[in-house]
C-alpha positions, 0 to 999 in steps of 0.5 A: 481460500483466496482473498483479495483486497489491494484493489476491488474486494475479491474472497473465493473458496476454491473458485466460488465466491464468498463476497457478500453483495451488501455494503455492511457485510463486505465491510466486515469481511474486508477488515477481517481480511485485513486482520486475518488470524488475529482478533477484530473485536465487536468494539471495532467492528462496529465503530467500522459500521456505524461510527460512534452513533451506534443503532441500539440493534447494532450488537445483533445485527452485527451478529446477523452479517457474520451468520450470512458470511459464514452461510456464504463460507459453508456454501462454498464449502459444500459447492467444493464437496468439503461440508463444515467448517465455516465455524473454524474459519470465522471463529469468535474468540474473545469478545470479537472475530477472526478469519483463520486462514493461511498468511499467503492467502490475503494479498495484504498480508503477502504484501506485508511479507514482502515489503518487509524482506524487500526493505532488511535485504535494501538494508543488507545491501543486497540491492537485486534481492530489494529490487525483485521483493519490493517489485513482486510486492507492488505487483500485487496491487490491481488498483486502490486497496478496497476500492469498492468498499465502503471505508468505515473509520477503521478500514480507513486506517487500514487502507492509508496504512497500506497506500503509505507501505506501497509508495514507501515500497515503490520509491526504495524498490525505484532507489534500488535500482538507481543504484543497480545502474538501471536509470534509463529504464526508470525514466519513462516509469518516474515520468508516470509516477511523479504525473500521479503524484505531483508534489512527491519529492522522493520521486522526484528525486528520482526522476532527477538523478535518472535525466541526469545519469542518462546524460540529460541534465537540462531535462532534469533541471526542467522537473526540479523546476516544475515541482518548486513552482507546483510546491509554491502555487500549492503549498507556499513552500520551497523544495527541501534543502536536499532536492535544492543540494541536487540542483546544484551539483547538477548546475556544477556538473558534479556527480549525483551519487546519492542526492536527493535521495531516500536515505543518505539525504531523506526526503519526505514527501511533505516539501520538509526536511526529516530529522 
């Protein structure tokens, strides 16, 4: 089994898809995805589906999608020569659902897995080792989460969930390799981020240190301008005091080291200060 959802819905057995064609039941398959090898009760799953105006047929016709997932499983699995076991796969357990399958077949799950590496290794100062697993973690990702699936209010929460993971994965694996010395790499990629992500003060943090290390300090004094002007126009609110800490040594000529970013000074991505 192989399922996708960091991007458009894809779920294969073995080549042969499982992805149902309405709306409703690819909802039900992605939050069960979402969740693999743990249980979505039928509370949750209906809340995904209808909200809180349930249909008086919501309980049977719930039941009815997860018939027409496990017809499409045991499809495949007879296209595959392998009959039975959709019951396993999509098993009920205790007032809900769960989809058991092995944690490396969801790339959400992977993802999860690999962040979580990337950052104890970050932690550790094994800042190649951080490099490498936060970068094969935001790899995976072929577009927004669940693209082409309706958000019900907890698939929502999944997806926001794992947008926040991935910029989060981003922006230590970009300060990782600050830190490895590879600023002139990342000018081009901080370029395309912080164009995407406008009022983002970590990767403009970034894209600052990256000018300035690379021996282009009026550039970066240019990006630190453009985001105050986009954070007062938008939000009515000055730069945070460690972004305003890094224009200053950079018009004193002092060294970067860690102004500005996540961690030794961390910035949100609010314009506010944490802690």
């Amino acid at each position: 089994m192989e399922i996708q959802v960091l991007g458009p819905l894809t779920a294969a057995d073995s080549g042969v898809s499982i992805v149902p064609t309405a709306a409703k039941p690819r909802q039900v398959l992605a939050l069960l995805a979402l969740n693999a090898n743990r249980i979505v009760s039928v509370p949750q799953l209906m809340e995904e589906l209808w909200g809180a105006e349930l249909p008086r047929s919501a309980p049977t016709t719930l039941q009815t999608y997860v018939l027409q997932l496990r017809r499409k499983l045991r499809s495949a699995a007879l296209e595959n020569g392998l009959p039975g076991g959709a019951q396993q796969v999509l098993a009920t357990r205790h007032g809900g659902y769960v989809l058991e399958v092995a944690p490396s077949e969801v790339d959400a799950t992977e993802f999860d897995r690999l962040v979580t590496a990337g950052h104890a290794a970050f932690g550790m100062g094994d800042l190649e080792a951080a490099s490498a697993l936060l970068g094969a973690a935001c790899a995976l990702w072929r577009g927004p989460a669940l693209v082409d699936v309706r958000h019900g209010h907890q698939l929502s929460i999944e997806v926001t969930r794992l947008e926040e993971s991935r910029i989060g994965a981003l922006e230590r694996r970009i300060r990782a390799d600050l830190q490895l010395g590879r600023h002139h790499e990342l000018i081009g990629e901080l370029y395309a981020l912080t164009g995407h992500h406008p009022m983002d003060e970590v990767l403009h943090a970034h894209l600052i240190v990256a000018l300035y290390r690379a021996g282009r300090a009026p550039r970066a004094l240019t990006v630190y301008q453009k985001l105050r002007d986009t954070l007062i126009e938008e939000l009515g609110l000055e730069p945070s005091g460690q972004l305003q800490l890094l224009q200053r040594a950079i018009l004193r000529g002092e060294p970067a080291d860690d102004y500005g970013l996540e961690g030794a000074l961390p910035l949100s991505r609010s314009g506010r200060l944490v802690g």
